[in-house]
MIVOVO-434608 format. One line per 3 residues: number of its first residue (from 1); their letters; for each residue x negated, y negated, z of N, C-alpha, C. Coordinates in steps of 0.001 Angstrom, whole numbers. Each point is the difference from the previous one (the first is absolute). Layout:
N
NUM> A> X,Y,Z,X,Y,Z,X,Y,Z | ...
END
This chain:
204
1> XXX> 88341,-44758,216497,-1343,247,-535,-1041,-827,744 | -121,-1095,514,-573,-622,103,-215,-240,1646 | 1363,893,290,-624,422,1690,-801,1182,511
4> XXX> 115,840,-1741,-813,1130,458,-1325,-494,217 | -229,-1021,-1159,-1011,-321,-516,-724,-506,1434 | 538,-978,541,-604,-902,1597,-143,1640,948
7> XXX> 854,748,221,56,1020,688,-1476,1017,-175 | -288,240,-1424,-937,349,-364,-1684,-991,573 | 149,-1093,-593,-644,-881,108,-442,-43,1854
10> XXX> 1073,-207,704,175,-12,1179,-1135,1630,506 | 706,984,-294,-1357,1207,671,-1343,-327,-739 | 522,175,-565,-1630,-372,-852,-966,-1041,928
13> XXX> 743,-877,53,-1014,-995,1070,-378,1006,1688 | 1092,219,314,92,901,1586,-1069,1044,-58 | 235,432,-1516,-1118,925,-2,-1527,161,35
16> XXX> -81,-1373,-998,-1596,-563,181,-533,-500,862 | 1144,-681,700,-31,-321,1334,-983,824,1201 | 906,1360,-145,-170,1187,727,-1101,558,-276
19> XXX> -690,134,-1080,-1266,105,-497,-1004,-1083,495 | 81,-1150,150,-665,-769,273,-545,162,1467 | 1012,286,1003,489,164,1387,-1079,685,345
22> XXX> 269,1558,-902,-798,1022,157,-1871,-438,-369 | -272,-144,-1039,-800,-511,-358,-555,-930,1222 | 559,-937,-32,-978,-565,1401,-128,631,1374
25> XXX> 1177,755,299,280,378,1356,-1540,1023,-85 | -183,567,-1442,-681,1514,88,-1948,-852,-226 | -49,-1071,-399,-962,-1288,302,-679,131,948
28> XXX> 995,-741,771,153,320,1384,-559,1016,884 | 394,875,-153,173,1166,279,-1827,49,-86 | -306,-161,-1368,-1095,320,-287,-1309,-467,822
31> XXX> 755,-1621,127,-1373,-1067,660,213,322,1118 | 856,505,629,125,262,1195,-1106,1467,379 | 222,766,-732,-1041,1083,614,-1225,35,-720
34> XXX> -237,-1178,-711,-1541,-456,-349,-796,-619,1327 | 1467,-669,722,-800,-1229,673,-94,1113,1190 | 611,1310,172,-190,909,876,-1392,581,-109
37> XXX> -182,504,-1079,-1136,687,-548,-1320,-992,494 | 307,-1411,-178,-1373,-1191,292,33,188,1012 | 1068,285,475,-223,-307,1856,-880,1326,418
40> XXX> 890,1088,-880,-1047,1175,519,-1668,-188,267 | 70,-258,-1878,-1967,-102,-271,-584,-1395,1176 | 1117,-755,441,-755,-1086,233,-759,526,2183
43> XXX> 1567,891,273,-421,242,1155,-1130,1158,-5 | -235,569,-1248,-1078,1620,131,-1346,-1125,101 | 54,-921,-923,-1013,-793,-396,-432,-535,1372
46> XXX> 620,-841,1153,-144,-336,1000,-96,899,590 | 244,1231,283,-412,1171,459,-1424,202,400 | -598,256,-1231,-784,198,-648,-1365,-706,520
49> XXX> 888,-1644,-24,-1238,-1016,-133,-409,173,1552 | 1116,89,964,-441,96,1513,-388,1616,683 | 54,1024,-1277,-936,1175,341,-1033,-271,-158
52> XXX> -375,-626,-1143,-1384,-352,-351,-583,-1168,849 | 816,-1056,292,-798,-1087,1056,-411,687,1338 | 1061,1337,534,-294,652,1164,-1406,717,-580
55> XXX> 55,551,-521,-1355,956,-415,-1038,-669,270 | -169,-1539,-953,-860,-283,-394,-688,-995,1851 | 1147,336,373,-81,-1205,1510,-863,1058,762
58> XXX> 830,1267,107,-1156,1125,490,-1518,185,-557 | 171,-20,-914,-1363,165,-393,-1043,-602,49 | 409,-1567,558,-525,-1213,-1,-179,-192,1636
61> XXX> 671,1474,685,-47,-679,1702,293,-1033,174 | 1631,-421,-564,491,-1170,257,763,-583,1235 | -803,1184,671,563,-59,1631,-858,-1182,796
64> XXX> 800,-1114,650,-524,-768,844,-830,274,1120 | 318,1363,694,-786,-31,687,-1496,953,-550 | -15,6,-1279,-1325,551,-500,-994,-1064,-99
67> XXX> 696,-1499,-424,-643,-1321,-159,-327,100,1279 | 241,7,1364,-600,-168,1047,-1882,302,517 | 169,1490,-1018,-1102,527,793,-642,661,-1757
70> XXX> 274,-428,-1307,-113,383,-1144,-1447,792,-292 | -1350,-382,903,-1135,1116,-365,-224,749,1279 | -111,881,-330,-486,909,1554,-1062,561,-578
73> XXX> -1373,-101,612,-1351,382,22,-311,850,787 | -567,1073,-29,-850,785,1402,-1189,396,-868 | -775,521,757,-1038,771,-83,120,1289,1075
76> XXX> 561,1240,-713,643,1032,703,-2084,1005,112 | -777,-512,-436,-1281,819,212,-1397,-250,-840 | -878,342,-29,-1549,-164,-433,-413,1367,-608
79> XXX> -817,-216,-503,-712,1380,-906,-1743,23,53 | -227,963,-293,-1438,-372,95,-683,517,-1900 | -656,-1056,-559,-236,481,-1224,-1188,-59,-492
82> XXX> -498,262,-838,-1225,-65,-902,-980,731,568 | -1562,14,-57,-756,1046,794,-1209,-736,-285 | -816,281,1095,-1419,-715,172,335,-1422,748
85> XXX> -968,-746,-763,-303,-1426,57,1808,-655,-499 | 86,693,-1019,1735,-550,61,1148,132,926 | -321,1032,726,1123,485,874,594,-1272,649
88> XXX> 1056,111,-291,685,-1285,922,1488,299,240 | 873,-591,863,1475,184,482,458,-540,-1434 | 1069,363,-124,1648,-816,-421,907,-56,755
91> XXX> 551,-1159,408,1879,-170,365,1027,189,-1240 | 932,1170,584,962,0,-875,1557,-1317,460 | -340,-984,-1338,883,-886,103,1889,117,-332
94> XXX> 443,141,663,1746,409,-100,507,-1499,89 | 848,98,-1622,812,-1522,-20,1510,670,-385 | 251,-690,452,2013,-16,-357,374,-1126,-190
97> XXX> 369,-441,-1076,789,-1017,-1126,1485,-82,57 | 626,-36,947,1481,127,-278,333,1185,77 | 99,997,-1198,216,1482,-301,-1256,1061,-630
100> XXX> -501,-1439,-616,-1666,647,-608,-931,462,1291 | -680,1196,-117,-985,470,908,-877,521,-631 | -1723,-487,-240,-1184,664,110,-1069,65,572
103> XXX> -1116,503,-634,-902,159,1252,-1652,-208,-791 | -971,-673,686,-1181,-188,-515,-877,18,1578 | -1458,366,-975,-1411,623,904,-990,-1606,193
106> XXX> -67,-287,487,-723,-1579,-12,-1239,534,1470 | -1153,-420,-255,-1102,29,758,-343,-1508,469 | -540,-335,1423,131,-1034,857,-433,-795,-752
109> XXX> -632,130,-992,-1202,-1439,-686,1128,-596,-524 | 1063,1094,-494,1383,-1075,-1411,818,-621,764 | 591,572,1131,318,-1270,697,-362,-782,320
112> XXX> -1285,-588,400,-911,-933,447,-165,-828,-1205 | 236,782,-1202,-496,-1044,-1306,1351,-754,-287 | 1616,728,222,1158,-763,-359,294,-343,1263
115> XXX> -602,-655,803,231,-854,1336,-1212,-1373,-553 | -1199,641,-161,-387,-1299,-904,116,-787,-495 | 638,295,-1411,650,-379,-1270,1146,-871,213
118> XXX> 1121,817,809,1283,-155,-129,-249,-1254,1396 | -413,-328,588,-192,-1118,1210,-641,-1196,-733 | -1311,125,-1150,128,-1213,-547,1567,-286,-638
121> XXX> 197,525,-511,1798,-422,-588,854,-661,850 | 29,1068,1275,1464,-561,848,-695,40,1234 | -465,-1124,540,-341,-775,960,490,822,1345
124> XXX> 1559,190,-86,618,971,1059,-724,1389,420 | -470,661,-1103,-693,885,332,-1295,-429,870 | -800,-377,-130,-1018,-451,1381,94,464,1311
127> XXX> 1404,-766,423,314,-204,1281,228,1558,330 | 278,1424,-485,-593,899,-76,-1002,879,351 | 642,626,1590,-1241,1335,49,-655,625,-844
130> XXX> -1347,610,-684,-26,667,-716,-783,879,1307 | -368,1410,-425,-662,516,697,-1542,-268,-716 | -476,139,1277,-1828,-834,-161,-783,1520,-815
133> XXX> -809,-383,-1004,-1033,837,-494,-706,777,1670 | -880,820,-452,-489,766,1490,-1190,396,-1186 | -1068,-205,917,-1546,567,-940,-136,1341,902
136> XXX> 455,196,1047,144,1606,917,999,947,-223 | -81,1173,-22,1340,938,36,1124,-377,-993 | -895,-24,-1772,1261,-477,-534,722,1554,-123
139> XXX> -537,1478,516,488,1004,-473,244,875,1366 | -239,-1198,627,874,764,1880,1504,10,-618 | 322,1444,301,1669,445,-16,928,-1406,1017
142> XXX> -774,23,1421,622,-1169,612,447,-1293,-744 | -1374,-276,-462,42,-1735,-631,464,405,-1224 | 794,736,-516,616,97,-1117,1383,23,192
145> XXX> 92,642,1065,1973,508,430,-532,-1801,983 | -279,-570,243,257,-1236,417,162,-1045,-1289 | -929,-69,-742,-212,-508,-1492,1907,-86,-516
148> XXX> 137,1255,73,940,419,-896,1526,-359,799 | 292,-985,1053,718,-466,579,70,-868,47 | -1497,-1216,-278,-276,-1198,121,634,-715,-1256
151> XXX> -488,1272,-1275,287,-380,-1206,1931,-42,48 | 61,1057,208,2110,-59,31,525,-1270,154 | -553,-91,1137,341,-1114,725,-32,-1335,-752
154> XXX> -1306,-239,-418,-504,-763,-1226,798,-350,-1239 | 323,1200,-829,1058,93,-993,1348,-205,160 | 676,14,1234,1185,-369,452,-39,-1938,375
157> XXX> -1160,180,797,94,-1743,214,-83,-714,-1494 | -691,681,-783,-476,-665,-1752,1006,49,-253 | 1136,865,-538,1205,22,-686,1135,-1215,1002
160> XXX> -270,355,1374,1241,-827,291,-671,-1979,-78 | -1124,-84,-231,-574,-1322,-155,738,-201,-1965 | -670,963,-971,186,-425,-982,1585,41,-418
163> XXX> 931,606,788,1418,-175,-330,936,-1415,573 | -985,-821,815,504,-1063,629,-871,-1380,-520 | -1206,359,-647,-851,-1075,-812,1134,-448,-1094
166> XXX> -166,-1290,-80,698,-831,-1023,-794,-111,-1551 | -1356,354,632,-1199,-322,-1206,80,1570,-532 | 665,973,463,-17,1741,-87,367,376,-1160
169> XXX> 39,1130,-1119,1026,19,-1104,406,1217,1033 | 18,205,561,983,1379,1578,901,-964,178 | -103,-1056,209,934,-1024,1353,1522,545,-278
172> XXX> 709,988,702,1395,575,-400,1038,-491,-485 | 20,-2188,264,818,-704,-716,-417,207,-1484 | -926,281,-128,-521,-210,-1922,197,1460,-491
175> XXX> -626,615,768,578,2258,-681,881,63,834 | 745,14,715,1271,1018,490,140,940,-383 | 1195,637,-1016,352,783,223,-709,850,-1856
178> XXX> -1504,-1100,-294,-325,491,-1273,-1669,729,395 | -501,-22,1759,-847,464,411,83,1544,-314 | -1075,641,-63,-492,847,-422,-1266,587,-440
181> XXX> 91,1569,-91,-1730,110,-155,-1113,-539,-987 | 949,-526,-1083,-661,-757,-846,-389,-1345,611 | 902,-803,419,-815,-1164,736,-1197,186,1185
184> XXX> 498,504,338,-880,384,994,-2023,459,-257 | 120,1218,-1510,-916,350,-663,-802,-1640,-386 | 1121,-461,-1043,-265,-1489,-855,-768,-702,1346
187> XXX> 462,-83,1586,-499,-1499,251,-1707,1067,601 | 278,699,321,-1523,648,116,-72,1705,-366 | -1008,-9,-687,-257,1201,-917,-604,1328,1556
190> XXX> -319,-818,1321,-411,1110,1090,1278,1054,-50 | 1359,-742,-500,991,704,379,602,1359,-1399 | -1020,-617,-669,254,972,-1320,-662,1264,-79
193> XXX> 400,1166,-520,-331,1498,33,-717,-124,-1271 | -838,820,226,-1537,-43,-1062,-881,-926,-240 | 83,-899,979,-833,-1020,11,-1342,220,1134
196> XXX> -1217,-131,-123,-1427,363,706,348,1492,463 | -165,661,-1446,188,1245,-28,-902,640,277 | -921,840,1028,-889,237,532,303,1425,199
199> XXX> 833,-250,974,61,1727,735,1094,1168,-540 | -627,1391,309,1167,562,-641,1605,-665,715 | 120,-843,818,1728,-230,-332,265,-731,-1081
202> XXX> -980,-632,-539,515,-718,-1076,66,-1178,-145 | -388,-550,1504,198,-1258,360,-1023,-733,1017 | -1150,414,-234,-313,-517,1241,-774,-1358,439
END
């Protein structure tokens, strides 16, 4: 009797045993394809984060060699506007920001006034060609397609002075890669659209 009894006793343990086994093995089992599952979400998540850092790097022209040469200015042409005693030219001003590109109508007096302004500020500007006022032929086609080269020229030497000024909020160590048409607008409003709204472009 009493060996059935241990005999009994005896599976009984093997058995809970075996339950136990299972029980953890199937645990196991479990944390194991949890910690699979984290790994999943954790690599979509990193995925994810370096689609979005790529995006956001593009979008930002986080290309080094964009920092090189970051505004490109022209003046691709002139207009002739208003009538009478008003009649006067516009230069159409072309800026490129990285990826940003627009375009504004500015007449010779507004540059002459943010060459003013902006030279008491930054000393660097001075040293600065501007092109000279003319009391003759301000509406000779010549002295205008000359005008309108002097000025290019002008706006390219200005930008590459204010991106190397230390006293600049341009200076490219301080905006890098956060330059844009908004800064650009912010440090002078010549560069902003609808501003000395005059002519039908809208801008002049």
């Amino acid at each position: 009797m009493a060996f059935r009894i241990n005999a009994y006793i005896e599976e009984e343990v093997q058995r809970r045993l075996q339950d136990l086994h299972r029980a953890i093995g199937h645990a196991s089992n479990t944390s194991a394809d949890m910690m699979k599952d984290n790994e999943k979400l954790h690599n979509g998540t990193i995925q994810r984060k370096l689609k979005y850092e790529r995006m956001v790097s593009r979008s930002l022209g986080a290309n080094p060699d964009d920092l090189k040469d970051p505004i490109k200015i022209s003046i691709p042409r002139y207009v002739l506007c208003g009538q009478g005693k008003d009649e006067h030219f516009e230069f159409e001003v072309k800026i490129t920001v990285l990826d940003e590109t627009w375009t504004v109508f500015r007449r010779y007096s507004r540059f002459r006034e943010m060459h003013k302004t902006l030279k008491l500020k930054y000393a660097e500007l001075a040293a600065l060609e501007f092109p000279p006022k003319k009391l003759f032929g301000n509406r000779d086609e010549r002295v205008i397609a000359e005008r309108r080269s002097h000025l290019e020229k002008y706006l390219r030497d200005f930008f590459s002075v204010m991106l190397q000024s230390a006293t600049s909020p341009l200076h490219i160590n301080k905006v890098g890669l956060t330059l844009s048409k908004h800064t650009i607008c912010e440090f002078s409003p010549f560069f902003k659209k609808g501003v000395f709204d005059y002519s039908s472009h809208g801008t002049g």
